[in-house]
N, C-alpha and C positions, 0 to 999 in steps of 0.2 A: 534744330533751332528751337529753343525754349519760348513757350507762352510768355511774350511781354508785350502785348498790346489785346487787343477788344477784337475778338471774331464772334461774326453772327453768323447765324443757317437755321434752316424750319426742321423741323422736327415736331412727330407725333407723340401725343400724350397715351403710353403704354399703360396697362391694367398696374394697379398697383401704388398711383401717380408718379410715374416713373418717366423721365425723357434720355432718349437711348444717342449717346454724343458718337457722330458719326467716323468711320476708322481712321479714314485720311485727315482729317481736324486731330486726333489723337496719335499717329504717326509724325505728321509733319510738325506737331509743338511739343511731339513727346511727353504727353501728360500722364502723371503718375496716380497711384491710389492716393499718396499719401500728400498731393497736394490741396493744397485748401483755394476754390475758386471764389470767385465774386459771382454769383447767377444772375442773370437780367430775364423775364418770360416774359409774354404777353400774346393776346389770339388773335389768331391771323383772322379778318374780317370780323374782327367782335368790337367795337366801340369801348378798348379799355385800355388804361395806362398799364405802363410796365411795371412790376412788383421784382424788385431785386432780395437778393438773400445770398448767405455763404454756404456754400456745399463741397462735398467731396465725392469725389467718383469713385463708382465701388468696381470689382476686378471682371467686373461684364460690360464696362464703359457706360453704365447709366447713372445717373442723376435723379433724385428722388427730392420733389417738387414738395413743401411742406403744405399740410391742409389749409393753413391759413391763408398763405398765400393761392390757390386755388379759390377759396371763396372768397377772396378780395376780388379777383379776376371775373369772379363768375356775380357779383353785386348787378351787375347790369340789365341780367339778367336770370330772374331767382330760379330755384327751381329745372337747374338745365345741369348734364352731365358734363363736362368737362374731356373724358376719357375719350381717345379716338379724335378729338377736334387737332390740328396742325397748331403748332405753338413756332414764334420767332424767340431762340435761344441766342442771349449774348454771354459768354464768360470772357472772362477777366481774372489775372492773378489776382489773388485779395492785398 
């Protein structure tokens, strides 16, 4: 069954700003490298909007979070690591 609709799941912000998309989310919509997603992030227990952006998954099933978008996320609170905190992940075909 191909991705055509919105799933969400948490997920940890890996070194690198990297969020690592879980195997059964990538079995069951069979997503490929060379599809292009819609991103949605935002941190779990942190007082911030969602920052969406388009990505592609690279051949380790990760997704690589753009700096800006991290320091939009992280305005709330300056000065704070990002890395290691749980993130709520939405994609979407783009």
């Amino acid at each position: 069954m191909p991705l055509d609709g919105r799933v969400q799941f948490k997920a940890r912000l890996q070194k690198g700003n990297r969020v690592q998309l879980p195997k059964l989310v990538r079995w069951r919509y069979k997503l490929d490298t060379d599809q292009t997603l819609r991103v949605g992030v935002t941190v779990v227990n942190m007082f911030c909007g969602w920052e969406t952006f388009f990505a592609r998954m690279d051949k380790s099933g990760r997704i690589t979070v753009p700096k800006l978008v991290l320091k939009q996320l992280g305005n709330s609170r300056p000065n704070i690591n990002l890395t290691g905190m749980v993130f709520t992940v939405m994609i979407e075909p783009a």
